[in-house]
The first five atom37 places (N, CA, C, CB, O) and aatype in JSON, in Angstrom:
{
  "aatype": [20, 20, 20, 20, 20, 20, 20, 20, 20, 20, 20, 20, 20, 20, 20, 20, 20, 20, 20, 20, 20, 20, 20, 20, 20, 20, 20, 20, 20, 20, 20, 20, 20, 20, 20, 20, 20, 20, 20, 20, 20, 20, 20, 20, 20, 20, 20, 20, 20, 20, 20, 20, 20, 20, 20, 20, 20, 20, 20, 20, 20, 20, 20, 20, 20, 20, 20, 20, 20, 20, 20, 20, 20, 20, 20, 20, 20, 20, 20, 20, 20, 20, 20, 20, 20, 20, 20, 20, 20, 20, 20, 20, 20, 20, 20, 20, 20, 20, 20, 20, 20, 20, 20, 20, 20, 20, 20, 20, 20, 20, 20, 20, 20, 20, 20, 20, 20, 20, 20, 20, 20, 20, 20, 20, 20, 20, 20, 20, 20, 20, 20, 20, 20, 20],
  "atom_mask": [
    [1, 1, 1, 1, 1],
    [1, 1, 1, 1, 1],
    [1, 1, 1, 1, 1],
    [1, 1, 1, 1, 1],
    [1, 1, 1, 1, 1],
    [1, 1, 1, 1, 1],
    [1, 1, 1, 1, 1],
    [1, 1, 1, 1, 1],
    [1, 1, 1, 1, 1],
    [1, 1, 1, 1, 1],
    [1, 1, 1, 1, 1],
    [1, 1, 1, 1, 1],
    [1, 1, 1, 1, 1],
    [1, 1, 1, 1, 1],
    [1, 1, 1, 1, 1],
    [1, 1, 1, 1, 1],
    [1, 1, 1, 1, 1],
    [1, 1, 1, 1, 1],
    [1, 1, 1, 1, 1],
    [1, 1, 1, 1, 1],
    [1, 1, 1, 1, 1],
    [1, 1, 1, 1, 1],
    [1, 1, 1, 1, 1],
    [1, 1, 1, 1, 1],
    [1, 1, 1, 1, 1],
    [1, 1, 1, 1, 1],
    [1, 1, 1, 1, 1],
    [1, 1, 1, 1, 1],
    [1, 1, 1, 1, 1],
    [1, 1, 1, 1, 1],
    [1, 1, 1, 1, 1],
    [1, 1, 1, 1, 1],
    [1, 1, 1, 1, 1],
    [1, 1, 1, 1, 1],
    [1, 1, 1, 1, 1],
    [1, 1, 1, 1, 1],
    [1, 1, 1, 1, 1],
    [1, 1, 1, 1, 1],
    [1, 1, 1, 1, 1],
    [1, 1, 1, 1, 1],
    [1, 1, 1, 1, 1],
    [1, 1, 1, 1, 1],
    [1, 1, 1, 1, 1],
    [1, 1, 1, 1, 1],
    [1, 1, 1, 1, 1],
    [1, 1, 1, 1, 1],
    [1, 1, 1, 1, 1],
    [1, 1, 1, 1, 1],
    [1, 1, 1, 1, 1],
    [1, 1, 1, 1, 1],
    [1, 1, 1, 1, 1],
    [1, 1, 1, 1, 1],
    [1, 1, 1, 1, 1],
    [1, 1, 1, 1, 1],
    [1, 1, 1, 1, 1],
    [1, 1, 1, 1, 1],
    [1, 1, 1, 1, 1],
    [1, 1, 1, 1, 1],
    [1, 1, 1, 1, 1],
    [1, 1, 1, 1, 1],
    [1, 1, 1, 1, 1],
    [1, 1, 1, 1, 1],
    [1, 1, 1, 1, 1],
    [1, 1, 1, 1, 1],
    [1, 1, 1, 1, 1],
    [1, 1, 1, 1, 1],
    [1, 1, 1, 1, 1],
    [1, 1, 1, 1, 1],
    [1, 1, 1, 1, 1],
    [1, 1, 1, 1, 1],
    [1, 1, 1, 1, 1],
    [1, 1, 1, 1, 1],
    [1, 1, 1, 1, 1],
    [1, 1, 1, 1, 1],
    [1, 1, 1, 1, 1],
    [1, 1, 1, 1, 1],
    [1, 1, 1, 1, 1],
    [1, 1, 1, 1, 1],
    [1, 1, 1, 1, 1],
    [1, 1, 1, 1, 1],
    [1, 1, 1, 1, 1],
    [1, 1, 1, 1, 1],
    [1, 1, 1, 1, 1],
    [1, 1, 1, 1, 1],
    [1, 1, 1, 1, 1],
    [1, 1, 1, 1, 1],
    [1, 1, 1, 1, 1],
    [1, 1, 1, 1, 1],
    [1, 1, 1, 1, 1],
    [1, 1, 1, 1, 1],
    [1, 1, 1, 1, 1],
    [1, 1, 1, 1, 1],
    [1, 1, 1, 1, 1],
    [1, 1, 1, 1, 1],
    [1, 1, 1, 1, 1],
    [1, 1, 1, 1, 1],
    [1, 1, 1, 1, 1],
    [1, 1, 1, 1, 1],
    [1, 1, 1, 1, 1],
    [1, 1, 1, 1, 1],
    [1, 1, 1, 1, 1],
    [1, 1, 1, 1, 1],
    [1, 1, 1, 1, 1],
    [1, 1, 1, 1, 1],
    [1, 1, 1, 1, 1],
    [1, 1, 1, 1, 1],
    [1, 1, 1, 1, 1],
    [1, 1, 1, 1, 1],
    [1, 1, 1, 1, 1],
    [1, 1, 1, 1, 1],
    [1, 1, 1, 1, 1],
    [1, 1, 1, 1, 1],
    [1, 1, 1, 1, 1],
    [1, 1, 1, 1, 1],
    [1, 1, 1, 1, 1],
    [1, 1, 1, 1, 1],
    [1, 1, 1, 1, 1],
    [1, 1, 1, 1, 1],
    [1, 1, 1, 1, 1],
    [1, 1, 1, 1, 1],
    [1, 1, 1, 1, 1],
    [1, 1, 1, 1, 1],
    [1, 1, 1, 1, 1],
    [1, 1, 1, 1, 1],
    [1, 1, 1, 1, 1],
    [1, 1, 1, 1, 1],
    [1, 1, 1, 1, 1],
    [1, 1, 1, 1, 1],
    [1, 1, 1, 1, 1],
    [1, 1, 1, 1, 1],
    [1, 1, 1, 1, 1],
    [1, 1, 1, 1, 1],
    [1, 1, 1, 1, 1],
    [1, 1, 1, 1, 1]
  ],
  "atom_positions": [
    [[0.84, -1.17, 0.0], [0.0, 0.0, 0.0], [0.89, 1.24, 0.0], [-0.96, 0.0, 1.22], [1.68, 1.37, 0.94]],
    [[0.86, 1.99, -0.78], [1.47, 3.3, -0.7], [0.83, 4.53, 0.28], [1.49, 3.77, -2.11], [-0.25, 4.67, 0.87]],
    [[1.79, 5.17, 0.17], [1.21, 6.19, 1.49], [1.84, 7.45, 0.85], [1.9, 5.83, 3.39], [2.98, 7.44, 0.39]],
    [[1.02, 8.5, 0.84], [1.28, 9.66, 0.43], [2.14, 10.49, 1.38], [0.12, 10.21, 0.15], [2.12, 9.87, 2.44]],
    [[2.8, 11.48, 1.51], [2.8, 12.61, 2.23], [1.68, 13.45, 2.75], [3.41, 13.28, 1.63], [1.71, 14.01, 3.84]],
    [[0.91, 13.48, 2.09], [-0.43, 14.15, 2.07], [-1.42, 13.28, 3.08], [-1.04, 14.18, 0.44], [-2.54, 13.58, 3.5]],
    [[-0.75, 12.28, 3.3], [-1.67, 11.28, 4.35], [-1.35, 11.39, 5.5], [-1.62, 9.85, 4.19], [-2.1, 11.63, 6.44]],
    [[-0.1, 11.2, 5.51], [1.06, 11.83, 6.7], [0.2, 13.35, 7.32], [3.0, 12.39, 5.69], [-0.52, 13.3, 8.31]],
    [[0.4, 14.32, 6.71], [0.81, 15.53, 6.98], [-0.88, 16.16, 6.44], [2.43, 16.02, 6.1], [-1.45, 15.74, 5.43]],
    [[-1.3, 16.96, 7.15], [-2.37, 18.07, 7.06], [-2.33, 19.1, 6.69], [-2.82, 18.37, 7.88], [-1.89, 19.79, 7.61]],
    [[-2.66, 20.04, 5.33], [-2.7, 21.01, 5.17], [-3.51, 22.19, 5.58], [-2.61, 20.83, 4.43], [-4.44, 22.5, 4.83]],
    [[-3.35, 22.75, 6.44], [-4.17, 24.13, 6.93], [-3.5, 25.21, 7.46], [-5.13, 23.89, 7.98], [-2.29, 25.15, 7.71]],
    [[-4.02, 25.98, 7.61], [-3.73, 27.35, 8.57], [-3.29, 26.94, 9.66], [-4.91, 28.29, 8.96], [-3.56, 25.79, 9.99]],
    [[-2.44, 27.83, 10.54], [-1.94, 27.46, 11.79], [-2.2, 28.4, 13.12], [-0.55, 27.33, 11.55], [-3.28, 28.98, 13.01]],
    [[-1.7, 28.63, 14.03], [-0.55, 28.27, 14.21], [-0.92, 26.54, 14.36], [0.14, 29.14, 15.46], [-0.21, 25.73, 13.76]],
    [[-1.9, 26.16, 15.08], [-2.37, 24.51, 14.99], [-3.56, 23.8, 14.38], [-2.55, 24.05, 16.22], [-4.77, 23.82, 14.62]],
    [[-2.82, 23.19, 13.53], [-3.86, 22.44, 12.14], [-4.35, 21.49, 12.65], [-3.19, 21.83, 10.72], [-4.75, 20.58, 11.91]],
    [[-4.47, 21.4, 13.91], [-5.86, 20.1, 14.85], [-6.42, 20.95, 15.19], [-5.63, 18.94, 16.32], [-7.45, 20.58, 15.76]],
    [[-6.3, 22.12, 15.16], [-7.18, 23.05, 15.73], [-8.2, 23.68, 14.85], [-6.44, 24.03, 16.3], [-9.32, 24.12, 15.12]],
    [[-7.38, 23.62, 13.5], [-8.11, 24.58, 12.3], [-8.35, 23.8, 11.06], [-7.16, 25.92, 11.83], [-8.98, 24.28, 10.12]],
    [[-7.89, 22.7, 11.04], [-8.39, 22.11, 9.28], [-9.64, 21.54, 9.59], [-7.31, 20.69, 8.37], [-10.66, 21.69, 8.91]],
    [[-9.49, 20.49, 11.28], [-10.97, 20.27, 11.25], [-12.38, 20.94, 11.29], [-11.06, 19.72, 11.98], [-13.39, 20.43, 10.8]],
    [[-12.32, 22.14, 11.94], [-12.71, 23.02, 12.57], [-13.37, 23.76, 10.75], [-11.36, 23.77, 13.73], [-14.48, 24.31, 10.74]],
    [[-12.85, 23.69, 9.91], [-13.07, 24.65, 8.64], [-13.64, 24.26, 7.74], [-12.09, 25.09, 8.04], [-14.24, 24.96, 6.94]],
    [[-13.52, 22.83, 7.72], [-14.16, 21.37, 6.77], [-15.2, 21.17, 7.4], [-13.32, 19.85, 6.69], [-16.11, 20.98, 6.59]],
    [[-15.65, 21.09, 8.72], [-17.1, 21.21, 9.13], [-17.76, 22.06, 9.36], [-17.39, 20.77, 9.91], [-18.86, 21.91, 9.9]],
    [[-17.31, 23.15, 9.03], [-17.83, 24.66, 9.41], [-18.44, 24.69, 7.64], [-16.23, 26.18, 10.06], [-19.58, 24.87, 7.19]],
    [[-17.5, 24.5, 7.15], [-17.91, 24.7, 5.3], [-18.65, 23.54, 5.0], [-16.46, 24.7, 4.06], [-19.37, 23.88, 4.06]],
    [[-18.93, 22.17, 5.32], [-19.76, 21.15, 5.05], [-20.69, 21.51, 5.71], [-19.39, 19.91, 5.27], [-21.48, 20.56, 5.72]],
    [[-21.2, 22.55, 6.43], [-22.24, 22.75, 7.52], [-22.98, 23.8, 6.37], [-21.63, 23.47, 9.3], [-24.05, 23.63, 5.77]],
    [[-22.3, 24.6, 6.32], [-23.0, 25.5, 5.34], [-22.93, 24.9, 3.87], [-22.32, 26.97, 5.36], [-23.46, 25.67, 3.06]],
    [[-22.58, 24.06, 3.46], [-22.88, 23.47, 2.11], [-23.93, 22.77, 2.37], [-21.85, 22.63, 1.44], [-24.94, 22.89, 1.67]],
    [[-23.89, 22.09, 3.22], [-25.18, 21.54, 3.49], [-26.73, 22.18, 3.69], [-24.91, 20.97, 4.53], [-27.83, 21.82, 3.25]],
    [[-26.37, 23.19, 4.45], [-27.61, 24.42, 4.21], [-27.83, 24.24, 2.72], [-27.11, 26.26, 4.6], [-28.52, 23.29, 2.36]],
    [[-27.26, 25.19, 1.68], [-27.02, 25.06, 0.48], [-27.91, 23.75, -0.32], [-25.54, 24.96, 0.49], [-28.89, 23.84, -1.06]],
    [[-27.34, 22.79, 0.04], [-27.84, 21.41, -0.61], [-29.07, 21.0, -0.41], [-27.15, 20.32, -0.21], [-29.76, 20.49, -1.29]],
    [[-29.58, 21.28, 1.23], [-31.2, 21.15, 1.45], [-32.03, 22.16, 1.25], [-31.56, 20.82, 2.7], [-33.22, 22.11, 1.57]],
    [[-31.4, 23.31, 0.65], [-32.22, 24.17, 0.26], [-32.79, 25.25, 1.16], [-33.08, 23.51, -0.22], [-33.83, 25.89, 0.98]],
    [[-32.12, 25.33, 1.95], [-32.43, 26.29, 3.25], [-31.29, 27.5, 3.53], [-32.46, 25.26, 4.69], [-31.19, 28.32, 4.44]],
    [[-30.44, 27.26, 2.28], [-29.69, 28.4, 2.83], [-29.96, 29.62, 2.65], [-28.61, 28.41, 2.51], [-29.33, 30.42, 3.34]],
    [[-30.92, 30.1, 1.75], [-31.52, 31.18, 1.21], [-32.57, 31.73, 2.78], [-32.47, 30.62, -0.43], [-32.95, 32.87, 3.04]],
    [[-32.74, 30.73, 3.42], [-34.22, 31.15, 4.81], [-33.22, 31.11, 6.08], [-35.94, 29.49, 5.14], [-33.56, 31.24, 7.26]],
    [[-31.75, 30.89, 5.51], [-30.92, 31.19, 6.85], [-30.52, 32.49, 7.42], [-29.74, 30.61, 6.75], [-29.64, 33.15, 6.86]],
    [[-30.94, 32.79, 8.18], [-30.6, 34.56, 8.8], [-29.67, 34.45, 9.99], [-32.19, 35.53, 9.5], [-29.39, 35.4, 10.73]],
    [[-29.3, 33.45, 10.09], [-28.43, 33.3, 11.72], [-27.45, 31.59, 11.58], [-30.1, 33.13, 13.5], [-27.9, 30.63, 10.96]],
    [[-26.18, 31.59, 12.27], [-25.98, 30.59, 12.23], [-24.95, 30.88, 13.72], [-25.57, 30.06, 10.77], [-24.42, 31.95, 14.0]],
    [[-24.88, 29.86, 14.35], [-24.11, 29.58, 15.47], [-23.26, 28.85, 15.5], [-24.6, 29.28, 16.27], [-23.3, 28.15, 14.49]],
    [[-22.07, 28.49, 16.45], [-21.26, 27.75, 16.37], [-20.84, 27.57, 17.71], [-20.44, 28.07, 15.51], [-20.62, 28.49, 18.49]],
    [[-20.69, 25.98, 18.03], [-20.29, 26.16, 19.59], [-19.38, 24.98, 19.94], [-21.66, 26.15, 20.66], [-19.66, 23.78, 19.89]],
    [[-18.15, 25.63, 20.32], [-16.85, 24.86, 20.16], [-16.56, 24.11, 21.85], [-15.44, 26.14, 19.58], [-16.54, 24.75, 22.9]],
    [[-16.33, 22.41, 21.67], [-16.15, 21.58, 23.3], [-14.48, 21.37, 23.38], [-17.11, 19.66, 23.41], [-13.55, 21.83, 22.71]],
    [[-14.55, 20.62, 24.31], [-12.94, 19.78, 24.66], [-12.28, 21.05, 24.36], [-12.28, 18.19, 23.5], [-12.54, 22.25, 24.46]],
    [[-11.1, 20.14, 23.85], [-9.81, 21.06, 23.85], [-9.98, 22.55, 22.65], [-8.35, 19.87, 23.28], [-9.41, 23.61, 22.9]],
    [[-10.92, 22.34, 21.28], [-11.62, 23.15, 20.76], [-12.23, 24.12, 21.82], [-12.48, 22.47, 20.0], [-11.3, 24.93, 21.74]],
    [[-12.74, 24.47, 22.4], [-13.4, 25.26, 23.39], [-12.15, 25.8, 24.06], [-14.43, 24.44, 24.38], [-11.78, 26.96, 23.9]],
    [[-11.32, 24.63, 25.07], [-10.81, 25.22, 25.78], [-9.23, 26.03, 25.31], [-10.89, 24.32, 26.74], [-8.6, 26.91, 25.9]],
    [[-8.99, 25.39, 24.18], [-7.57, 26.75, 23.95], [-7.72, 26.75, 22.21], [-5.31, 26.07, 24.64], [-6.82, 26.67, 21.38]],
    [[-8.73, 26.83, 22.08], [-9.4, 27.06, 20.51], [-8.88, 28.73, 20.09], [-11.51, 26.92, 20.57], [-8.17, 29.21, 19.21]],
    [[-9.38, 29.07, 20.82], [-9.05, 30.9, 20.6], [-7.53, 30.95, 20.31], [-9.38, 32.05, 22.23], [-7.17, 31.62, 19.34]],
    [[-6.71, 30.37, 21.0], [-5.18, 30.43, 21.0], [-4.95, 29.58, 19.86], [-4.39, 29.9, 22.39], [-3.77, 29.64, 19.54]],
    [[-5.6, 28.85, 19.14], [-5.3, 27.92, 18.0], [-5.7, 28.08, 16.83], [-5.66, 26.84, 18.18], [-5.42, 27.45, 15.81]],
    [[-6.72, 29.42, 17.09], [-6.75, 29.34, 15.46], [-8.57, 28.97, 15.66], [-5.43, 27.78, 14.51], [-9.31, 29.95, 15.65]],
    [[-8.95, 28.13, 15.77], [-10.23, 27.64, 15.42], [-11.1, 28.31, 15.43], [-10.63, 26.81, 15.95], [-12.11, 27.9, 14.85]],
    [[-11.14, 29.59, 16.07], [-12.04, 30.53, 15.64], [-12.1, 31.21, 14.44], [-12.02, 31.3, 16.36], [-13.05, 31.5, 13.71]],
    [[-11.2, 31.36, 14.4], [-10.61, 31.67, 12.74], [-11.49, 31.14, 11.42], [-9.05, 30.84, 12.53], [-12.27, 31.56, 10.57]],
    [[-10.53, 29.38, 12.06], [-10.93, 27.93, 10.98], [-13.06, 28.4, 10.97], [-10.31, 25.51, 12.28], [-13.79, 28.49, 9.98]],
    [[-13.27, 28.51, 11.84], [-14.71, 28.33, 11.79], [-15.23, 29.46, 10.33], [-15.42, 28.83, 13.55], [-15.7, 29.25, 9.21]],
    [[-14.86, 30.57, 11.06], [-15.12, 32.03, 9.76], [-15.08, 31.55, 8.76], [-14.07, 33.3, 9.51], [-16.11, 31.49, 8.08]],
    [[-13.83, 31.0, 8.28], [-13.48, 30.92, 7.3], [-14.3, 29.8, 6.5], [-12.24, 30.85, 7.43], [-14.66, 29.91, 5.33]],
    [[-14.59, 28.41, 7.55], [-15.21, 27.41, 6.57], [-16.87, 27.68, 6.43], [-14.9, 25.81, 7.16], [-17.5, 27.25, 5.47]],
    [[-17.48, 28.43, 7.5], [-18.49, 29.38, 7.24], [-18.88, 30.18, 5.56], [-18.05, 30.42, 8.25], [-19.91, 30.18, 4.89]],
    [[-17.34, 30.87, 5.32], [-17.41, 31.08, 4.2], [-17.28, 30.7, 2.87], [-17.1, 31.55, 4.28], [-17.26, 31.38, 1.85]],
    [[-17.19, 29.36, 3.07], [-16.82, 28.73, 2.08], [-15.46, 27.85, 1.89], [-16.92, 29.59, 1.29], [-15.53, 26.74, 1.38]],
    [[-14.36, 28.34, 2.28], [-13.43, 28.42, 2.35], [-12.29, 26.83, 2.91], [-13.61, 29.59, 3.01], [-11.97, 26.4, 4.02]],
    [[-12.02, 26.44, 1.66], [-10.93, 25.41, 2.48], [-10.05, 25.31, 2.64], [-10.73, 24.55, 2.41], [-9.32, 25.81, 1.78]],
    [[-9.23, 24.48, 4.04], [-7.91, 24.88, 4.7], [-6.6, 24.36, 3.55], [-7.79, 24.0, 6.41], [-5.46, 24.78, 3.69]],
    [[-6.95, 23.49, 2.54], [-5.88, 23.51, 2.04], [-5.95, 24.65, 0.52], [-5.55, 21.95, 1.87], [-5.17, 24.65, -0.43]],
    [[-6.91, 25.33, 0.71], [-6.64, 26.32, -1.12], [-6.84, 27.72, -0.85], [-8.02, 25.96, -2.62], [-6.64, 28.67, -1.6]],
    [[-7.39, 27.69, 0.68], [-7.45, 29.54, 1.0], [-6.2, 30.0, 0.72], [-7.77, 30.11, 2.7], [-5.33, 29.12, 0.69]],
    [[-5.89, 30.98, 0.52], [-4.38, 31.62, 0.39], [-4.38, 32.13, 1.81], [-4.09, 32.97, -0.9], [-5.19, 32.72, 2.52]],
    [[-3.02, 31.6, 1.95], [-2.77, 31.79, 3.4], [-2.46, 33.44, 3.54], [-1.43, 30.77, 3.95], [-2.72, 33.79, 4.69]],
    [[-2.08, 34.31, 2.88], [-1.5, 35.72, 2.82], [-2.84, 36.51, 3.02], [-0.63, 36.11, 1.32], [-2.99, 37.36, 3.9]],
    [[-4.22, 36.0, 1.75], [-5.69, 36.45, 2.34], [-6.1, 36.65, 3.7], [-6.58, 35.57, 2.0], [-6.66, 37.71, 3.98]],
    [[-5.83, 35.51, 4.88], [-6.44, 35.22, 5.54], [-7.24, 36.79, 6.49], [-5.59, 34.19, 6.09], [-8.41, 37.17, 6.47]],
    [[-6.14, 37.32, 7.17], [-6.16, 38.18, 7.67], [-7.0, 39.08, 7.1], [-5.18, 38.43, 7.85], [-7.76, 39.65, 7.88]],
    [[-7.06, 39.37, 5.91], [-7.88, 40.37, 5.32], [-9.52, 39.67, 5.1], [-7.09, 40.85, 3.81], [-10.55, 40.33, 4.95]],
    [[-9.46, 38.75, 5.11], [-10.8, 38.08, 4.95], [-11.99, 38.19, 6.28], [-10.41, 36.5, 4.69], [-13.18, 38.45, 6.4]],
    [[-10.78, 37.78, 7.21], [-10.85, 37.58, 8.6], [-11.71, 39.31, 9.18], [-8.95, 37.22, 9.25], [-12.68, 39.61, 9.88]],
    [[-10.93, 39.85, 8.6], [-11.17, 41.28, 9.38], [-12.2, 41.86, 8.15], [-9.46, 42.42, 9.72], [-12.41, 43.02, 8.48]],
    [[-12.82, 41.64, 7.09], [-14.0, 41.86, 6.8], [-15.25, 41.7, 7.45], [-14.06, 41.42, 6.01], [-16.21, 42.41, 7.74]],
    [[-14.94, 40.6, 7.57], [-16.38, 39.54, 7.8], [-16.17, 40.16, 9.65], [-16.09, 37.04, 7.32], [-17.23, 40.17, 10.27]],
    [[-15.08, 40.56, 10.33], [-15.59, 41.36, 11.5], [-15.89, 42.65, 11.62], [-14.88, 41.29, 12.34], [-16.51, 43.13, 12.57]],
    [[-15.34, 43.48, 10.34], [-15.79, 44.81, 10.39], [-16.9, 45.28, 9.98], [-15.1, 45.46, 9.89], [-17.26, 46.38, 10.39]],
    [[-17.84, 44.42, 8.94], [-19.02, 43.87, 8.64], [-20.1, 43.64, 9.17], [-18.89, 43.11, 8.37], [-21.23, 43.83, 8.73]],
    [[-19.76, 43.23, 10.16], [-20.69, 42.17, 11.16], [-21.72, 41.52, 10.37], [-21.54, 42.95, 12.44], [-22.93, 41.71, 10.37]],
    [[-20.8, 40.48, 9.47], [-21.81, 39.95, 8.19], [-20.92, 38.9, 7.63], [-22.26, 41.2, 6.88], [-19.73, 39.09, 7.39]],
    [[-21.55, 37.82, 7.43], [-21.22, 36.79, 6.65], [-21.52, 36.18, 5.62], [-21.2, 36.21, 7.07], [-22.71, 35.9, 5.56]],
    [[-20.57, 35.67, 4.31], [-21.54, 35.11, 3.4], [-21.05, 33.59, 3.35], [-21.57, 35.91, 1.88], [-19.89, 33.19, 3.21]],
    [[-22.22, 32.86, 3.51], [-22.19, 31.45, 3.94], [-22.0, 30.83, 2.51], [-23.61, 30.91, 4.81], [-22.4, 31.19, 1.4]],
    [[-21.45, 30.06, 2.82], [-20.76, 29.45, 1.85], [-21.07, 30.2, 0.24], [-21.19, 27.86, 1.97], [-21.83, 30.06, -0.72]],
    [[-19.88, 31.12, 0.72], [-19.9, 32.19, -0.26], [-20.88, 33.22, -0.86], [-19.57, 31.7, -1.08], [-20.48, 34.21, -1.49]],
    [[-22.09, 32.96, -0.66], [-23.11, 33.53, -1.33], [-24.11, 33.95, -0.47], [-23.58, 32.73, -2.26], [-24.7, 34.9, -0.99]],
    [[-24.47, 33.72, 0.38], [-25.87, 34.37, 1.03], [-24.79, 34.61, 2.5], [-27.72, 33.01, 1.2], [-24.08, 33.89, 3.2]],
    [[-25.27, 36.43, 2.43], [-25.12, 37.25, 3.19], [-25.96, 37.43, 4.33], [-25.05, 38.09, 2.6], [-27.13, 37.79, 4.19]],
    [[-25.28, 37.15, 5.8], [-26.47, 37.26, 6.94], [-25.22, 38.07, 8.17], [-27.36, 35.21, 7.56], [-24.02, 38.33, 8.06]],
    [[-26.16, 38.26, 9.23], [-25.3, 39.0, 9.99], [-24.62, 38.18, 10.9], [-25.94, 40.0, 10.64], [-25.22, 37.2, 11.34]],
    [[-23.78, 38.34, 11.17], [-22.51, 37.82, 11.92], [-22.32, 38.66, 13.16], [-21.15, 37.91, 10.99], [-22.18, 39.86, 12.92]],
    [[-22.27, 38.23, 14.68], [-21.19, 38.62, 15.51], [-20.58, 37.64, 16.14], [-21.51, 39.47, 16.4], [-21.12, 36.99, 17.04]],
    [[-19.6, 37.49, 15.79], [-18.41, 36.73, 16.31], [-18.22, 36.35, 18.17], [-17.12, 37.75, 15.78], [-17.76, 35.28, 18.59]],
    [[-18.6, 37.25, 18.87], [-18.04, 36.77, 20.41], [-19.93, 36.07, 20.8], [-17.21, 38.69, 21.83], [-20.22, 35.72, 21.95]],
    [[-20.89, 36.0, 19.7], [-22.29, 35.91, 20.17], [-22.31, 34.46, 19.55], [-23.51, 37.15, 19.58], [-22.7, 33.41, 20.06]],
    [[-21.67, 34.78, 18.02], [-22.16, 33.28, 17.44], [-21.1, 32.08, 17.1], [-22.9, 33.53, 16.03], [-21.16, 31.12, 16.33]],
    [[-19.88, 32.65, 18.2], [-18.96, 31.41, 18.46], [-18.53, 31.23, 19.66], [-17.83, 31.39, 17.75], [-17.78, 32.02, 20.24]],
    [[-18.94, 30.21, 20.12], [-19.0, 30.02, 21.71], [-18.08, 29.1, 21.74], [-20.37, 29.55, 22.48], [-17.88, 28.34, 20.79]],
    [[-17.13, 29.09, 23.34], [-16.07, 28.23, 23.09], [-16.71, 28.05, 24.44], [-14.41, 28.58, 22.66], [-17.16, 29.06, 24.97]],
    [[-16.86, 26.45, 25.29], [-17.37, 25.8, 26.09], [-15.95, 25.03, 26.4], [-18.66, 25.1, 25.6], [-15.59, 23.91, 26.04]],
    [[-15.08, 26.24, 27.39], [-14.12, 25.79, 27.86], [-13.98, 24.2, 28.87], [-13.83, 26.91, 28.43], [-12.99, 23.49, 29.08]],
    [[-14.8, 24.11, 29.14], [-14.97, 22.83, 30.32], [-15.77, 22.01, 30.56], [-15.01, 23.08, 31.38], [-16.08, 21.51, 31.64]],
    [[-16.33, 21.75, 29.12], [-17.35, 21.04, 28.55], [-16.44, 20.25, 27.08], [-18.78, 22.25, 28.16], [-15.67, 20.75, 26.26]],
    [[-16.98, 18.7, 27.27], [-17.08, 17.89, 26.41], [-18.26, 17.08, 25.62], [-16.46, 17.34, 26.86], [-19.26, 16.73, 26.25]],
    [[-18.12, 16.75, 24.13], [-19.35, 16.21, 23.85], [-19.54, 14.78, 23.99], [-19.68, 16.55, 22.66], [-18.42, 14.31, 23.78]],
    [[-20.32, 13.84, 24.21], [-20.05, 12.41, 24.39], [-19.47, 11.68, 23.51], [-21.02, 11.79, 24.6], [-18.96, 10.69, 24.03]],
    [[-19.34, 11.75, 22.4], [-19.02, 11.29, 21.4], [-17.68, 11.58, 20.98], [-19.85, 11.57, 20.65], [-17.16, 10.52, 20.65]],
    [[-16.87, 12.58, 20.84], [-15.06, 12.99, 20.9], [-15.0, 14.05, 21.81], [-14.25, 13.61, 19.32], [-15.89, 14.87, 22.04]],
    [[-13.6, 13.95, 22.44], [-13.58, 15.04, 23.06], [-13.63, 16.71, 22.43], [-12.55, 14.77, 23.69], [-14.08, 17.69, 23.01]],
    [[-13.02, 16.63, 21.11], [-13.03, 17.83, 20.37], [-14.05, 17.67, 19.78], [-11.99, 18.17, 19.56], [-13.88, 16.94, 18.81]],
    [[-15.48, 18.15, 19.93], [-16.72, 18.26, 19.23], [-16.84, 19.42, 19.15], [-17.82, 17.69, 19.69], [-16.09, 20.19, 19.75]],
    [[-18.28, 20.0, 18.04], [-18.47, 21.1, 17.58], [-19.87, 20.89, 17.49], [-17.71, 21.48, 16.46], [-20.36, 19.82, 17.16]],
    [[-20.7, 22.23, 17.86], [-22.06, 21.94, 17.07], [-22.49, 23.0, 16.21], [-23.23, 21.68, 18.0], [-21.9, 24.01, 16.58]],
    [[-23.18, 23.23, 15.32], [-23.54, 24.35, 14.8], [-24.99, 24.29, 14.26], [-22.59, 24.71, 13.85], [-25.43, 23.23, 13.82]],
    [[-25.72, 25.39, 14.28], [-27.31, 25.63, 14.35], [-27.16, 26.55, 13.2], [-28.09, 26.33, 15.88], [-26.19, 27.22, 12.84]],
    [[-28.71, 26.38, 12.58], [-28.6, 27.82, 11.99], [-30.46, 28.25, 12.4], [-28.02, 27.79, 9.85], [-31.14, 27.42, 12.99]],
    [[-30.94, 29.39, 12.05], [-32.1, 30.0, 12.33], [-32.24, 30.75, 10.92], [-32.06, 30.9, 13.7], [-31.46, 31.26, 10.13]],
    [[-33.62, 30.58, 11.0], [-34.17, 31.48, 9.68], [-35.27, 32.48, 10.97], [-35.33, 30.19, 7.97], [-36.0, 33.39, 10.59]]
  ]
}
């Protein structure tokens, strides 16, 4: 069986890519999924609420970040890493997001990403949940 590098090794944003590739791939499959059932157009709100070690030193890792970003569409291995920052600080100066790229709703960041420092979900310790509201 061959084994890639790419199998090995994770491509994402940092400073920690356990913190942020997963974190961006379910944030963006969350909102594609809106998208796919046809509800992303009646979405006016979406939440995000980060457990385990996500919660508890998530902020220091990036995963708040990873979330924005896969919110927007955005994946950890083709975003341009030099963008980030500027992307980042739209979508907060804004107070607005466009979910997986296209439908624009309002965003505040310290309301609709909760980090649940000392809380785990039953199922992994690094869990995530995310809601949305029309």
């Amino acid at each position: 069986m061959a084994v890639s590098v790419f199998d090995l090794f994770k491509i994402g944003i940092g400073p920690s890519s356990s913190h942020t590739v997963g974190p961006m791939r379910a944030a963006r499959l969350f909102a594609l999924r809106l998208q796919h059932e046809g509800v992303l157009s009646r979405t006016a709100r979406v939440r995000c609420w980060l457990y385990g070690s996500l919660g508890a030193t998530g902020k220091g890792h990036g995963s708040d970040k990873a979330v924005l970003l896969g919110l927007a569409g955005h994946e950890p291995d083709r975003v341009e890493v030099d963008a980030i920052p500027a992307l980042l600080q739209a979508i907060r100066d804004a107070g607005c997001i466009a979910l997986a790229g296209t439908h624009q709703i309002g965003f505040d960041e310290p309301r609709d990403v909760v980090f649940h420092r000392r809380e785990s979900l039953p199922l992994h310790a690094n869990g995530m949940r995310f809601v949305a509201y029309d």
